[in-house]
N, CA, C and O atoms as a Tinker XYZ file with bonds, in Angstrom:
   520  protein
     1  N    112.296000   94.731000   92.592000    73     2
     2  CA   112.541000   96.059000   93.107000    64     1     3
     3  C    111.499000   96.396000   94.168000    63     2     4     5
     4  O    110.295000   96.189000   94.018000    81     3
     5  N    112.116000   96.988000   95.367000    73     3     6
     6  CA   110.742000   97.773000   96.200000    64     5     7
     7  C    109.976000   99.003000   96.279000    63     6     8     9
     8  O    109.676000   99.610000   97.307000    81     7
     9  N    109.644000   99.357000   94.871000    73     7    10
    10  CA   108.986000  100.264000   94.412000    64     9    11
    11  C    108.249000   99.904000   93.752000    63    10    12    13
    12  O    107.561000  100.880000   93.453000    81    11
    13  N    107.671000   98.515000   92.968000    73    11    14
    14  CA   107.074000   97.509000   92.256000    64    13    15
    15  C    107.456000   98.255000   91.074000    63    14    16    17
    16  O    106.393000   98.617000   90.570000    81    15
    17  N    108.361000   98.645000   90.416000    73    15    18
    18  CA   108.606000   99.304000   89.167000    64    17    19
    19  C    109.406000   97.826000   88.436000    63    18    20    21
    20  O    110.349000   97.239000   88.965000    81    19
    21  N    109.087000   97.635000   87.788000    73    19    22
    22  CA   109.355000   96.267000   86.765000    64    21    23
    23  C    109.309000   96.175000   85.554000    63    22    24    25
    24  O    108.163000   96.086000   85.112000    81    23
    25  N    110.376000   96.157000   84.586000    73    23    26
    26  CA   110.579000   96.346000   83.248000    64    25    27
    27  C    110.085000   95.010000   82.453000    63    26    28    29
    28  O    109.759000   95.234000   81.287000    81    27
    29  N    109.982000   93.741000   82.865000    73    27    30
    30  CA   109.621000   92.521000   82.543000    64    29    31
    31  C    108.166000   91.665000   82.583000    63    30    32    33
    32  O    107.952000   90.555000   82.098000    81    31
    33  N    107.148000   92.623000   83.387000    73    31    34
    34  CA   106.255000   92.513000   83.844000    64    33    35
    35  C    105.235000   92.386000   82.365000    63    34    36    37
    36  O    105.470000   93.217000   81.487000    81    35
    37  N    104.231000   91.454000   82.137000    73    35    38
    38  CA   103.223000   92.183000   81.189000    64    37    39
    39  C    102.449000   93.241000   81.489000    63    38    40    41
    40  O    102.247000   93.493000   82.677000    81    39
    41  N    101.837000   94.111000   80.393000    73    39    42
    42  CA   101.066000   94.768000   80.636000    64    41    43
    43  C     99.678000   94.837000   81.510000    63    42    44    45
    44  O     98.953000   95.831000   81.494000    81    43
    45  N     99.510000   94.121000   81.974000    73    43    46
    46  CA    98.017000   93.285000   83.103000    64    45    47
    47  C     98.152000   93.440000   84.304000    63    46    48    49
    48  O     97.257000   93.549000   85.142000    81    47
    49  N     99.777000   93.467000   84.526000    73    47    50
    50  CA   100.124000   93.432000   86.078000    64    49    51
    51  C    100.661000   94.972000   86.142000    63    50    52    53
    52  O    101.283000   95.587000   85.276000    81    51
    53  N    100.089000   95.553000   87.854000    73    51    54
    54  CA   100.143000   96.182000   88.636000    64    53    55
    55  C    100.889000   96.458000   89.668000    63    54    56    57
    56  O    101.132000   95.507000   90.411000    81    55
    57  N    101.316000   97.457000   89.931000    73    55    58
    58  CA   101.875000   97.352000   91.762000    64    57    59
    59  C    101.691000   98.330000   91.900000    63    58    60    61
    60  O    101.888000   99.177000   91.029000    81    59
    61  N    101.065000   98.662000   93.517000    73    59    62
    62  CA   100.422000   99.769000   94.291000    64    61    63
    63  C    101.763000  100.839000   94.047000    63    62    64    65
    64  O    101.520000  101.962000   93.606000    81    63
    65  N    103.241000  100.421000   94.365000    73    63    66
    66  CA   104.085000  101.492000   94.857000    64    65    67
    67  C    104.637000  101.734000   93.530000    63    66    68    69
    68  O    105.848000  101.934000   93.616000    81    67
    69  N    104.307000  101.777000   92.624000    73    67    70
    70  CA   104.902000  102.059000   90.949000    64    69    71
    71  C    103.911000  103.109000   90.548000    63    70    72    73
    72  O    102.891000  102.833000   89.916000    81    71
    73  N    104.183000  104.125000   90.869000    73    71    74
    74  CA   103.987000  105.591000   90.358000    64    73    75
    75  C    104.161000  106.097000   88.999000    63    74    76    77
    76  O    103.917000  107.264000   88.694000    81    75
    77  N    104.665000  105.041000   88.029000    73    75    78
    78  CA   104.514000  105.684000   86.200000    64    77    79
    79  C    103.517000  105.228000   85.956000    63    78    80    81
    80  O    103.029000  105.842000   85.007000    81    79
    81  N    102.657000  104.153000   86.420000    73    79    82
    82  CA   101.709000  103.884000   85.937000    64    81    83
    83  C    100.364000  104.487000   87.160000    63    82    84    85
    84  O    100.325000  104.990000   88.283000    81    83
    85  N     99.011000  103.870000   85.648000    73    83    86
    86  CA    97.806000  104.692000   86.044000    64    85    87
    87  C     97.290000  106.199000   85.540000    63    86    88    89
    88  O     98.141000  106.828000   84.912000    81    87
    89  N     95.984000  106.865000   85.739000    73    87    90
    90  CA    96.203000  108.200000   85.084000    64    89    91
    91  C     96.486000  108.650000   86.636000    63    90    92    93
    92  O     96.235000  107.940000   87.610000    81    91
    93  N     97.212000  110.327000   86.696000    73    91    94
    94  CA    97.021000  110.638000   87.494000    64    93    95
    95  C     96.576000  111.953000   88.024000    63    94    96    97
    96  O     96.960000  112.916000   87.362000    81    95
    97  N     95.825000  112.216000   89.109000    73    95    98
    98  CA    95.080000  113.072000   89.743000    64    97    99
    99  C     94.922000  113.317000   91.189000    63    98   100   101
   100  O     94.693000  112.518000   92.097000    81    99
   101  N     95.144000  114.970000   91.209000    73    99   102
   102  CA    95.790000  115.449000   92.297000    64   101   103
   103  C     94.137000  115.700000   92.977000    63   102   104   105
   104  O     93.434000  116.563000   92.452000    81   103
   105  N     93.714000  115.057000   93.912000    73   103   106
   106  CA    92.447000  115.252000   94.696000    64   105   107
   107  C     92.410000  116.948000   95.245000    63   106   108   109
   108  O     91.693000  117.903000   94.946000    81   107
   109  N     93.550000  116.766000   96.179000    73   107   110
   110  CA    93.887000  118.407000   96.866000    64   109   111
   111  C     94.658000  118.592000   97.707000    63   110   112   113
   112  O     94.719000  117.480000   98.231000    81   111
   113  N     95.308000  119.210000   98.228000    73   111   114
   114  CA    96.608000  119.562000   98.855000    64   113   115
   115  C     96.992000  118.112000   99.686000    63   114   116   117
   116  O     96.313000  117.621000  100.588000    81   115
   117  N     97.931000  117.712000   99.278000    73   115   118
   118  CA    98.517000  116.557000  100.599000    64   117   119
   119  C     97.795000  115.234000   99.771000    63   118   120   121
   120  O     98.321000  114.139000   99.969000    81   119
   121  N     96.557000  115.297000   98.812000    73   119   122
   122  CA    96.330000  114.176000   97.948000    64   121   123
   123  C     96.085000  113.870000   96.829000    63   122   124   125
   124  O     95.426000  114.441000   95.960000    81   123
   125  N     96.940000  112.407000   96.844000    73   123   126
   126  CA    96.984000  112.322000   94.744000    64   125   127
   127  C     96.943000  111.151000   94.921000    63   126   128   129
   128  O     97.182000  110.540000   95.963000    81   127
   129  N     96.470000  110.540000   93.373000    73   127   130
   130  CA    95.945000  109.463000   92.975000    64   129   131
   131  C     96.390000  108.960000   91.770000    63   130   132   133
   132  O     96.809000  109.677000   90.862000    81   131
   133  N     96.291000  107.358000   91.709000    73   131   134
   134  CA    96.667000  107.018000   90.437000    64   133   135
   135  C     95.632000  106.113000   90.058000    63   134   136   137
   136  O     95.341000  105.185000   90.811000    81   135
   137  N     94.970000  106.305000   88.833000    73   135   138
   138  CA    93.576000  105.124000   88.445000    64   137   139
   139  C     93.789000  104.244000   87.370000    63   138   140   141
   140  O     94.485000  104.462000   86.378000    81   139
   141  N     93.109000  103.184000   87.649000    73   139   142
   142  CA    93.054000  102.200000   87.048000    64   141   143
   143  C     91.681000  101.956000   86.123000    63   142   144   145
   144  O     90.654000  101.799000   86.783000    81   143
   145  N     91.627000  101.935000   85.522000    73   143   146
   146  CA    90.167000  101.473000   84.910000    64   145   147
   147  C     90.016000  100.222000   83.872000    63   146   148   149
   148  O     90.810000   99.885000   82.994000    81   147
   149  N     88.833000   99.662000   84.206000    73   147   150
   150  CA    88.444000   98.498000   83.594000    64   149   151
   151  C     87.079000   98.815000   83.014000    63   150   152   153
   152  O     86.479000   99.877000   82.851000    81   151
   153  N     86.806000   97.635000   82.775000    73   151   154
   154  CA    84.857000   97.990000   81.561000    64   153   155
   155  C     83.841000   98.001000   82.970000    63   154   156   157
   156  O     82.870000   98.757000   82.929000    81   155
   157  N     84.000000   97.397000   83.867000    73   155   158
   158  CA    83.172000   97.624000   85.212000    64   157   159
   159  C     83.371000   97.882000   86.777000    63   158   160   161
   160  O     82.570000   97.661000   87.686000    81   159
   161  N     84.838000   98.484000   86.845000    73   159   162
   162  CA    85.377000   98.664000   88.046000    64   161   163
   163  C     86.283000   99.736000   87.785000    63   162   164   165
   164  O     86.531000  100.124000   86.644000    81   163
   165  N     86.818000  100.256000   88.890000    73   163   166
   166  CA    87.757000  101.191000   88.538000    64   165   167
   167  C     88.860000  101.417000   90.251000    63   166   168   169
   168  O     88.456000  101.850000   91.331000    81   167
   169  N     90.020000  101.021000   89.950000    73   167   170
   170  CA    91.093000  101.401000   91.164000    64   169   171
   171  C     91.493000  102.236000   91.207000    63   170   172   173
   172  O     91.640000  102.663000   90.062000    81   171
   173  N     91.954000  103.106000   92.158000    73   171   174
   174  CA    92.059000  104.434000   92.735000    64   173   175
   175  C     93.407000  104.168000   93.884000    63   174   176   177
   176  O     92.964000  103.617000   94.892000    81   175
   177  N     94.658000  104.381000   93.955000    73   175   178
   178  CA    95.614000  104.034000   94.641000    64   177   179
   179  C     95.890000  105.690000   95.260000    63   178   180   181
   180  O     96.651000  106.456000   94.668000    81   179
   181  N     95.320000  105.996000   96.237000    73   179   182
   182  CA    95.178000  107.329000   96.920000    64   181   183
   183  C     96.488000  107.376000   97.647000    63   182   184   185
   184  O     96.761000  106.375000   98.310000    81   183
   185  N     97.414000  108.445000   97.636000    73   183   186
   186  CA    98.524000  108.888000   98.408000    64   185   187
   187  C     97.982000  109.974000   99.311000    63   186   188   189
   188  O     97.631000  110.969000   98.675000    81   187
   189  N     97.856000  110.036000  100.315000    73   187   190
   190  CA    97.624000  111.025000  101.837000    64   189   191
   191  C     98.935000  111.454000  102.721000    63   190   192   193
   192  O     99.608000  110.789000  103.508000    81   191
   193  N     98.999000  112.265000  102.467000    73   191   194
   194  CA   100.372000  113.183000  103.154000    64   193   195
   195  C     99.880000  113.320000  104.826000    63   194   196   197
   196  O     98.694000  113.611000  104.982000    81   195
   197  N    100.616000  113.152000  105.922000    73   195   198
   198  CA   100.383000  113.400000  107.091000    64   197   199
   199  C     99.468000  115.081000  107.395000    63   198   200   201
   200  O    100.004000  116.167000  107.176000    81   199
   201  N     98.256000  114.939000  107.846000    73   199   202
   202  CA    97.482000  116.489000  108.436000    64   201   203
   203  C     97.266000  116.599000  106.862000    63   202   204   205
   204  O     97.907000  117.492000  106.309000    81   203
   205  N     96.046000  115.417000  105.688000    73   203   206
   206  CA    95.360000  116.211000  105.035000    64   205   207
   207  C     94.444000  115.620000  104.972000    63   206   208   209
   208  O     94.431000  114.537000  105.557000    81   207
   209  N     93.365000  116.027000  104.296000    73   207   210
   210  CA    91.975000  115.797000  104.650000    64   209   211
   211  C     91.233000  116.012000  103.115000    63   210   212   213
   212  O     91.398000  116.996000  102.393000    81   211
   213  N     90.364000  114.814000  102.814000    73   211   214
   214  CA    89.715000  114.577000  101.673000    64   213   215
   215  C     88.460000  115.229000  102.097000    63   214   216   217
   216  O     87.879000  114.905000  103.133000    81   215
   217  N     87.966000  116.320000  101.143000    73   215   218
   218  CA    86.421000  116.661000  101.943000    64   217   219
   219  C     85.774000  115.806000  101.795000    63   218   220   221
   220  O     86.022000  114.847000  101.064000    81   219
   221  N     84.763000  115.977000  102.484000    73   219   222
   222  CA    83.654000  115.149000  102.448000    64   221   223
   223  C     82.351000  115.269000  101.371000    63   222   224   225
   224  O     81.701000  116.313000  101.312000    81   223
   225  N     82.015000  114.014000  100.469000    73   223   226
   226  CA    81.618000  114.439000   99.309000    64   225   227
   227  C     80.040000  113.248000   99.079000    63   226   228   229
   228  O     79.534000  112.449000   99.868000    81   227
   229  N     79.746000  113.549000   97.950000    73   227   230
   230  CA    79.182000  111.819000   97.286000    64   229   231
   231  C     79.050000  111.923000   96.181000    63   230   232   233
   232  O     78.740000  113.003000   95.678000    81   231
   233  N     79.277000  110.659000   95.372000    73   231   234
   234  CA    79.068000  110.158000   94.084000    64   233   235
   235  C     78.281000  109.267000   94.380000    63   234   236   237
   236  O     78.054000  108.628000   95.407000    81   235
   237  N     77.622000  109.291000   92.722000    73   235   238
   238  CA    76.535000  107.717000   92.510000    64   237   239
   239  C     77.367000  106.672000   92.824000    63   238   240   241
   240  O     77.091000  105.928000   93.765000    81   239
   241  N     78.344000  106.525000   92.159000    73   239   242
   242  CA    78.800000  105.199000   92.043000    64   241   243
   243  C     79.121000  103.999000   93.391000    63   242   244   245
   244  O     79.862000  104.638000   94.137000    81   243
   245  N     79.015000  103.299000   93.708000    73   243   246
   246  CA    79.382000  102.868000   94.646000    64   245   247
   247  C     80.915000  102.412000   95.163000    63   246   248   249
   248  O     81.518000  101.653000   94.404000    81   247
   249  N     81.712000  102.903000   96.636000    73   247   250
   250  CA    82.940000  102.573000   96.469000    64   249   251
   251  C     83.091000  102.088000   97.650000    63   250   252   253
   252  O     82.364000  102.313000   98.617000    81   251
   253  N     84.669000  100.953000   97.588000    73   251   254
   254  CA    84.861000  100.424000   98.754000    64   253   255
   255  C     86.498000  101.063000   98.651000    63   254   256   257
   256  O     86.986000  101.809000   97.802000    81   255
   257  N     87.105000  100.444000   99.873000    73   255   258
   258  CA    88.387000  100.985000  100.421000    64   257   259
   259  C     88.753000  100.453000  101.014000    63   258   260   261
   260  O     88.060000   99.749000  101.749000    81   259
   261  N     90.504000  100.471000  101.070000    73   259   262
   262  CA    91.348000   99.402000  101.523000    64   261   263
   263  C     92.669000  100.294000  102.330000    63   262   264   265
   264  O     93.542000  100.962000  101.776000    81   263
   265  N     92.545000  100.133000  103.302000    73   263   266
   266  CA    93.787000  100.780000  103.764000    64   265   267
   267  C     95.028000   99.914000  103.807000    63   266   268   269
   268  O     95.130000   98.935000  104.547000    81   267
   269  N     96.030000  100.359000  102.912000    73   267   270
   270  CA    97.142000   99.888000  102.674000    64   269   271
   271  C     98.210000   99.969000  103.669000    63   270   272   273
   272  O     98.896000   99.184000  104.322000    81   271
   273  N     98.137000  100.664000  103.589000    73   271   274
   274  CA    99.358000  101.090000  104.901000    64   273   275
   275  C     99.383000  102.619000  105.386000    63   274   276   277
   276  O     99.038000  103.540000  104.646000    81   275
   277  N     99.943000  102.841000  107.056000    73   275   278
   278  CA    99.130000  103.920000  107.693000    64   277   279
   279  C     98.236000  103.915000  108.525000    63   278   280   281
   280  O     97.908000  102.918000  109.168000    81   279
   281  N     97.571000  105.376000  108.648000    73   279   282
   282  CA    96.212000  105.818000  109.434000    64   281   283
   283  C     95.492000  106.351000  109.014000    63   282   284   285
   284  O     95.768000  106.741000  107.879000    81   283
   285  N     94.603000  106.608000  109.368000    73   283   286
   286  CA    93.768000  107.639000  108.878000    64   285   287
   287  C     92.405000  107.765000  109.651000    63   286   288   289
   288  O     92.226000  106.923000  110.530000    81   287
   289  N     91.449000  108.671000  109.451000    73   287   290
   290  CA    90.386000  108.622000  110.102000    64   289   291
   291  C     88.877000  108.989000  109.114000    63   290   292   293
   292  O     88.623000  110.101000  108.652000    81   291
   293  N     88.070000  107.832000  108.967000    73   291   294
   294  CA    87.696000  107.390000  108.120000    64   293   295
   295  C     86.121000  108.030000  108.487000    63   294   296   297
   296  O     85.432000  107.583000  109.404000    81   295
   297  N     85.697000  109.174000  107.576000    73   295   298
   298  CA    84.338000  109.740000  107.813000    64   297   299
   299  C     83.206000  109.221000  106.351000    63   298   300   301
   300  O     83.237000  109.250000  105.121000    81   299
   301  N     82.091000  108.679000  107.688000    73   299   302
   302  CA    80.795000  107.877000  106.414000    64   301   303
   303  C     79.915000  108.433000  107.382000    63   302   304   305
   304  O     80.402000  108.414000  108.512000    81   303
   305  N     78.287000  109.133000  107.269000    73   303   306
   306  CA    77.322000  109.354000  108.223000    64   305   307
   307  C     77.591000  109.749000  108.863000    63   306   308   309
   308  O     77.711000  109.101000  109.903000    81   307
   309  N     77.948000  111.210000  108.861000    73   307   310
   310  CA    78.388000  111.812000  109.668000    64   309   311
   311  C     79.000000  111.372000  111.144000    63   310   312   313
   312  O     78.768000  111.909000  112.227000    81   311
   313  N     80.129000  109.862000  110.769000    73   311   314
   314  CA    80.481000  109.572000  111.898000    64   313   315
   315  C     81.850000  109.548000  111.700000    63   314   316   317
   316  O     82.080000  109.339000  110.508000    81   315
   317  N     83.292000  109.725000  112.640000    73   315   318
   318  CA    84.470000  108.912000  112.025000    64   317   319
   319  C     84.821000  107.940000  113.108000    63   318   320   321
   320  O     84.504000  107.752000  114.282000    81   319
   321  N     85.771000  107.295000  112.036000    73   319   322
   322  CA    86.260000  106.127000  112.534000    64   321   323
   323  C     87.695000  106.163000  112.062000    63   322   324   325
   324  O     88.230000  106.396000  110.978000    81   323
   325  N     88.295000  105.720000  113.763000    73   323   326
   326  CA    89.914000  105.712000  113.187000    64   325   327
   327  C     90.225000  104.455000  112.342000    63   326   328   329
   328  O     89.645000  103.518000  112.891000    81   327
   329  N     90.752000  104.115000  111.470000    73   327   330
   330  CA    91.620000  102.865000  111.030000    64   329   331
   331  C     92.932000  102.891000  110.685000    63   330   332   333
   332  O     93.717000  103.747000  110.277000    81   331
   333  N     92.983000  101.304000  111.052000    73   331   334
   334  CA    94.332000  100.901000  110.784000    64   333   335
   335  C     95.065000  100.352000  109.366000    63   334   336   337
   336  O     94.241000  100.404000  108.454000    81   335
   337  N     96.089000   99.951000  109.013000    73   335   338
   338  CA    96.430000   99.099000  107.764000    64   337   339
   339  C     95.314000   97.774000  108.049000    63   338   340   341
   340  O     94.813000   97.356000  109.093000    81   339
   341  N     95.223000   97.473000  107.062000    73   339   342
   342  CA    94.547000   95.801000  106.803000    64   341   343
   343  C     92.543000   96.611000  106.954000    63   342   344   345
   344  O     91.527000   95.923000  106.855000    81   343
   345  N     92.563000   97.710000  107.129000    73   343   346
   346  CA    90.792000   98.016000  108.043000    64   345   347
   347  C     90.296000   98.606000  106.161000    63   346   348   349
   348  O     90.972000   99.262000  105.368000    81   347
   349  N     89.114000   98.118000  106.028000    73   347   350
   350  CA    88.522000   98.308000  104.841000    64   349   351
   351  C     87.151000   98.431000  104.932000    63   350   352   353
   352  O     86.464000   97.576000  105.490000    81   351
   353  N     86.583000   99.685000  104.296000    73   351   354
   354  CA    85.083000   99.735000  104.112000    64   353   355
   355  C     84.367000   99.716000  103.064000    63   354   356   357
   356  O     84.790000   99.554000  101.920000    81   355
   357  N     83.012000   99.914000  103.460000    73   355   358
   358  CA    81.904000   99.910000  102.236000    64   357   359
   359  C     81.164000  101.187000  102.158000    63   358   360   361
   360  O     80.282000  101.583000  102.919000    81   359
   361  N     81.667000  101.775000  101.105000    73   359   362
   362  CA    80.190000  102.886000  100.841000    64   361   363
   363  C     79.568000  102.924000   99.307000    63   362   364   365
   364  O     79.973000  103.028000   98.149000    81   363
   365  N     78.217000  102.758000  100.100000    73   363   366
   366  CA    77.377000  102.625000   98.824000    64   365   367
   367  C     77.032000  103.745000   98.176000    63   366   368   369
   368  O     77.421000  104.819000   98.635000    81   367
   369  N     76.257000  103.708000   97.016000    73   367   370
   370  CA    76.435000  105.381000   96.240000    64   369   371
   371  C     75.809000  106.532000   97.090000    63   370   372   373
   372  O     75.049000  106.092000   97.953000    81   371
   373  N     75.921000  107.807000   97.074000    73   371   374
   374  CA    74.584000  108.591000   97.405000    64   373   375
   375  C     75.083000  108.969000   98.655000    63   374   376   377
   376  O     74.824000  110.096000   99.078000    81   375
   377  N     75.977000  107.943000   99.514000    73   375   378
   378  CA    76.168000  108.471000  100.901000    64   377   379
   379  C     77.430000  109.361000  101.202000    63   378   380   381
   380  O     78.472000  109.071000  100.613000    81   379
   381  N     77.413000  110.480000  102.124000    73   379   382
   382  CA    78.459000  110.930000  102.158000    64   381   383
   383  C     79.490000  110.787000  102.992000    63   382   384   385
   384  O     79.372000  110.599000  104.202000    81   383
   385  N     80.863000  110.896000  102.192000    73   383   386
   386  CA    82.159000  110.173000  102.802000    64   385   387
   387  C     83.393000  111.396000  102.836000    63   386   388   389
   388  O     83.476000  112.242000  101.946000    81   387
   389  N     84.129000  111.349000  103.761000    73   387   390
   390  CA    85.754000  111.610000  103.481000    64   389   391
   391  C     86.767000  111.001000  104.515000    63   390   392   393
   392  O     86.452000  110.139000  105.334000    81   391
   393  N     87.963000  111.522000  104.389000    73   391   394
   394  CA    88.849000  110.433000  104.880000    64   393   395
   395  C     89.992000  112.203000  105.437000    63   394   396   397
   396  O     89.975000  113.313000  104.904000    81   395
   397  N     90.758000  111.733000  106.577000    73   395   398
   398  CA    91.645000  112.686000  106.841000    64   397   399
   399  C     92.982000  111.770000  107.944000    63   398   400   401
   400  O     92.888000  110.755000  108.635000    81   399
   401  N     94.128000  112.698000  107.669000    73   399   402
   402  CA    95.273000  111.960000  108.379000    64   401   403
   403  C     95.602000  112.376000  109.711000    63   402   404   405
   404  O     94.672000  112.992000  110.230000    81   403
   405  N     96.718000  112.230000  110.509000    73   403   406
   406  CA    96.900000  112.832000  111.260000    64   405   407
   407  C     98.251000  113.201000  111.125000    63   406   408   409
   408  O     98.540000  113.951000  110.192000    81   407
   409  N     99.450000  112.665000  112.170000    73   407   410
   410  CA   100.789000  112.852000  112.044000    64   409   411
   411  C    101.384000  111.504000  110.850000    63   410   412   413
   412  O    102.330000  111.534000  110.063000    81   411
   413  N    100.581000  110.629000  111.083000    73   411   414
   414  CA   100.940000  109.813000  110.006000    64   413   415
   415  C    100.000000  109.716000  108.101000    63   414   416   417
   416  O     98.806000  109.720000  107.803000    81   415
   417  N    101.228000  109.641000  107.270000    73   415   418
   418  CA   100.106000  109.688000  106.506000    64   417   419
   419  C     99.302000  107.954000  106.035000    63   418   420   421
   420  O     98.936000  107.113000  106.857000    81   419
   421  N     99.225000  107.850000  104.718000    73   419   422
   422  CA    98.498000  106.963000  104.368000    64   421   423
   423  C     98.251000  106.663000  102.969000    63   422   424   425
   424  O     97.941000  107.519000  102.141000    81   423
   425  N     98.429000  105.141000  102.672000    73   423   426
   426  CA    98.025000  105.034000  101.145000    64   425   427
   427  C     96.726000  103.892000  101.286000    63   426   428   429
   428  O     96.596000  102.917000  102.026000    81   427
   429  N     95.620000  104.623000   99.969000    73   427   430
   430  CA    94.334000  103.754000  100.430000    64   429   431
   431  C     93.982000  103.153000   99.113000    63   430   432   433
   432  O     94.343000  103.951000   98.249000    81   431
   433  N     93.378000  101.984000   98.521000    73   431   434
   434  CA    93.131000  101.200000   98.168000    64   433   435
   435  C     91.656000  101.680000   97.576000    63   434   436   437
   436  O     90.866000  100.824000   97.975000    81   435
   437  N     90.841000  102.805000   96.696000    73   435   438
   438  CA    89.673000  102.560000   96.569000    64   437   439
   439  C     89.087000  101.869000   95.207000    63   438   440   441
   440  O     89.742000  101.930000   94.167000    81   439
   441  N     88.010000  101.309000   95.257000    73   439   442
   442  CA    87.215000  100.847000   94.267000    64   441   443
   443  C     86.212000  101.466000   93.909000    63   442   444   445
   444  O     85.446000  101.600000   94.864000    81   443
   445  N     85.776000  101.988000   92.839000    73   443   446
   446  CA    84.587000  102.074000   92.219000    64   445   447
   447  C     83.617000  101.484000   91.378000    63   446   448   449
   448  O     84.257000  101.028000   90.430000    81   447
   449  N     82.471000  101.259000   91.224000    73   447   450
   450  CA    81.783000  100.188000   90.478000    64   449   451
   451  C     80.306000  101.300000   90.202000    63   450   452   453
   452  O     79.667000  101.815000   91.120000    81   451
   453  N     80.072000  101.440000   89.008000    73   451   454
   454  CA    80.851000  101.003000   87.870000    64   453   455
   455  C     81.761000  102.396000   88.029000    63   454   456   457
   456  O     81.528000  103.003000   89.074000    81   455
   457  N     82.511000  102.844000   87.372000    73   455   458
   458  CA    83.969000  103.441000   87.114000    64   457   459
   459  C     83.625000  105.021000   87.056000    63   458   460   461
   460  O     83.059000  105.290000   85.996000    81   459
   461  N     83.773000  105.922000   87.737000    73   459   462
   462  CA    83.443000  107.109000   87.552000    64   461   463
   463  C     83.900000  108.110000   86.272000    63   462   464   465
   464  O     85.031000  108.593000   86.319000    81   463
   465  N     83.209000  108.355000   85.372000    73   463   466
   466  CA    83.653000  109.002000   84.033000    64   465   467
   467  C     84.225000  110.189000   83.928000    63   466   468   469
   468  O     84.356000  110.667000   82.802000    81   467
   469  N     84.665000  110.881000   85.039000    73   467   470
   470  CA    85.585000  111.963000   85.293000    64   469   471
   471  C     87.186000  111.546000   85.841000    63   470   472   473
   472  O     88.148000  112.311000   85.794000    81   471
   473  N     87.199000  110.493000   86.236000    73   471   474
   474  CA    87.950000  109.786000   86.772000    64   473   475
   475  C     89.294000  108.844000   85.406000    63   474   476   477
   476  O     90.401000  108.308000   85.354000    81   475
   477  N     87.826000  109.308000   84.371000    73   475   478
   478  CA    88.966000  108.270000   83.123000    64   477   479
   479  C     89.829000  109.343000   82.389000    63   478   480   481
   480  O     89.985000  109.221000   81.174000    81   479
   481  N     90.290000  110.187000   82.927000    73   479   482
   482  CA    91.370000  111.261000   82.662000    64   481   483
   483  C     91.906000  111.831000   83.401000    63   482   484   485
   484  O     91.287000  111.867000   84.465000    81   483
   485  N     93.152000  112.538000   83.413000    73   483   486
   486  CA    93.842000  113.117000   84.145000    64   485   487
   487  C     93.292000  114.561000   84.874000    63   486   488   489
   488  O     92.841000  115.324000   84.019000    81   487
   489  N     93.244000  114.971000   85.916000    73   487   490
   490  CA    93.017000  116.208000   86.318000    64   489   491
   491  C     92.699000  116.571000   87.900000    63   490   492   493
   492  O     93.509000  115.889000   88.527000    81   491
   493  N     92.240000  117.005000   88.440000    73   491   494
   494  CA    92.041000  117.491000   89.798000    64   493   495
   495  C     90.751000  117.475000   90.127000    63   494   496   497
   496  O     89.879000  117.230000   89.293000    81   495
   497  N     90.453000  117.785000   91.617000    73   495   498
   498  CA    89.802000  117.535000   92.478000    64   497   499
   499  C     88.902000  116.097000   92.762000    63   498   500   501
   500  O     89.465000  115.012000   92.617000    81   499
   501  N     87.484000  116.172000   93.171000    73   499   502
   502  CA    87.030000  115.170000   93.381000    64   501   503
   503  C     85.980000  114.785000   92.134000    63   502   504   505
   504  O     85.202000  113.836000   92.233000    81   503
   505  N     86.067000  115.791000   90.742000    73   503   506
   506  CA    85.392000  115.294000   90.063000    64   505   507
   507  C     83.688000  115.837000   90.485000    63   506   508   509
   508  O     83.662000  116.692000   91.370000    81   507
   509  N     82.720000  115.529000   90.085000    73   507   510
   510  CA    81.421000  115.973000   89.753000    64   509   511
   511  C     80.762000  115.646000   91.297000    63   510   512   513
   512  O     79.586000  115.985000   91.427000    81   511
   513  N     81.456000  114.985000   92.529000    73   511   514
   514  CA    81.072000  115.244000   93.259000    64   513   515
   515  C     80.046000  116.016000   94.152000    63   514   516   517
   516  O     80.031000  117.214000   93.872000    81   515
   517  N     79.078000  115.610000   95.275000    73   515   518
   518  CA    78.797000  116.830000   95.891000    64   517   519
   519  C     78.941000  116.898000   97.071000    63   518   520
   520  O     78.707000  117.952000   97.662000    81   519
């Protein structure tokens, strides 16, 4: 199926575009998320609606990011950067980040290490952020 929704699948396997699975959490207008968690990592499959914008925040934890498919414009140090599908970064803990769309939206790929503990339940915003 092209929604990765699969009735035959074991429990281990994943697909980005299968929306029953994961917990999920609405970041803020135009973004939601579905997480994954493990004992030392944690996936984050971010949905971005065209014209929305993740504030700009920081956590300890350290995270990277994968742009799946889309645009977006990608703010670390007070700098941005446009990217494309396949464009992936690194931010280490402590530093501050956000991400915003334009006419197109975007689905992003993040990682956390180790796993943010607000993150291992369902609910809103960015969590304990600052």
């Amino acid at each position: 199926m092209t929604d990765g929704r699969e009735t035959n699948r074991p429990a281990w396997v994943f697909n980005t575009r299968d929306d029953t699975r994961g917990i999920p959490r609405v970041l803020g207008p135009g973004l939601s998320t579905r997480i994954f968690v493990g004992d030392n990592m944690m996936l984050s499959v971010v949905s971005l609606e065209p014209h929305s914008e993740g504030k700009v925040h920081s956590h300890p934890e350290e995270q990277w990011g994968l742009l799946l498919d889309g645009e977006c414009v990608r703010i670390q140090d007070d700098e941005a950067f446009h990217m494309k599908a396949g464009d992936f970064w690194q931010t280490p803990g402590g530093v501050r980040h956000g991400i915003r769309t334009g006419k197109v939206g975007a689905t992003v790929l993040d990682i956390f290490s180790p796993p943010r503990e607000e993150y291992r339940k369902p609910g809103k915003g960015f969590g304990q952020s600052t």
